[in-house]
N, C-alpha and C positions, 0 to 999 in steps of 0.2 A: 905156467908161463903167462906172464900178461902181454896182452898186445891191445896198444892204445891209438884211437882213431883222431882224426883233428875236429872231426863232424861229431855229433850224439846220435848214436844207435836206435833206431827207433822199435824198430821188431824186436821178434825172438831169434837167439842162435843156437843153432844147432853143434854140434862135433863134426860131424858132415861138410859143414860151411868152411871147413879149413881143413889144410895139407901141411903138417910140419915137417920137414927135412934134415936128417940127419946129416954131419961132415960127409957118411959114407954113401950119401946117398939115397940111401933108405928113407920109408918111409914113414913116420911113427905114429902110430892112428893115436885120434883125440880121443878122449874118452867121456870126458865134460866139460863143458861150459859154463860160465855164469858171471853177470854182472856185478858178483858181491864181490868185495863192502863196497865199492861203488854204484850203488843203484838208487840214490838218491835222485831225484826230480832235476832235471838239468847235470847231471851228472853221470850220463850212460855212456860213456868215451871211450871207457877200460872194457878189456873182458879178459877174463881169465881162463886158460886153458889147463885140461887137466889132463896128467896123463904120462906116461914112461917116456920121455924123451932123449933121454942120455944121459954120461955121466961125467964126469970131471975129463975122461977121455975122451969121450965120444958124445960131444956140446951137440945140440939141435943147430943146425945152420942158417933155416929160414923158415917161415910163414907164408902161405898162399891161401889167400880167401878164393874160397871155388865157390863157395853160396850167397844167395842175393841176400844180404841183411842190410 
């Protein structure tokens, strides 16, 4: 799942650093991170999350950064 910031990312992120949320409420742990294919020099905006979020039924509903990146 990408989620893209309007600033450039300067740190590292971790899986940690976010909470994705199910329709159901649930909780769907991240699993990985990472700035690829965007990781180009001025180009740190994107990040891509990795991980069991749901499926055609049951969509991810939202993203909450809990960590200081």
């Amino acid at each position: 799942m990408p989620v893209h910031f309007e600033t450039e990312v300067l740190g590292p992120v971790f899986p940690q650093d976010f909470i994705v949320r199910g329709a159901d409420g649930d909780i769907r742990p991240v699993l990985c991170t990472t700035f690829f294919p965007s990781d180009d020099v001025g180009d740190r905006r994107s990040i891509l999350l990795v991980g069991e979020f749901g499926d055609g039924k049951d969509q991810p509903l939202s993203v909450e950064v809990i960590g200081d990146i």
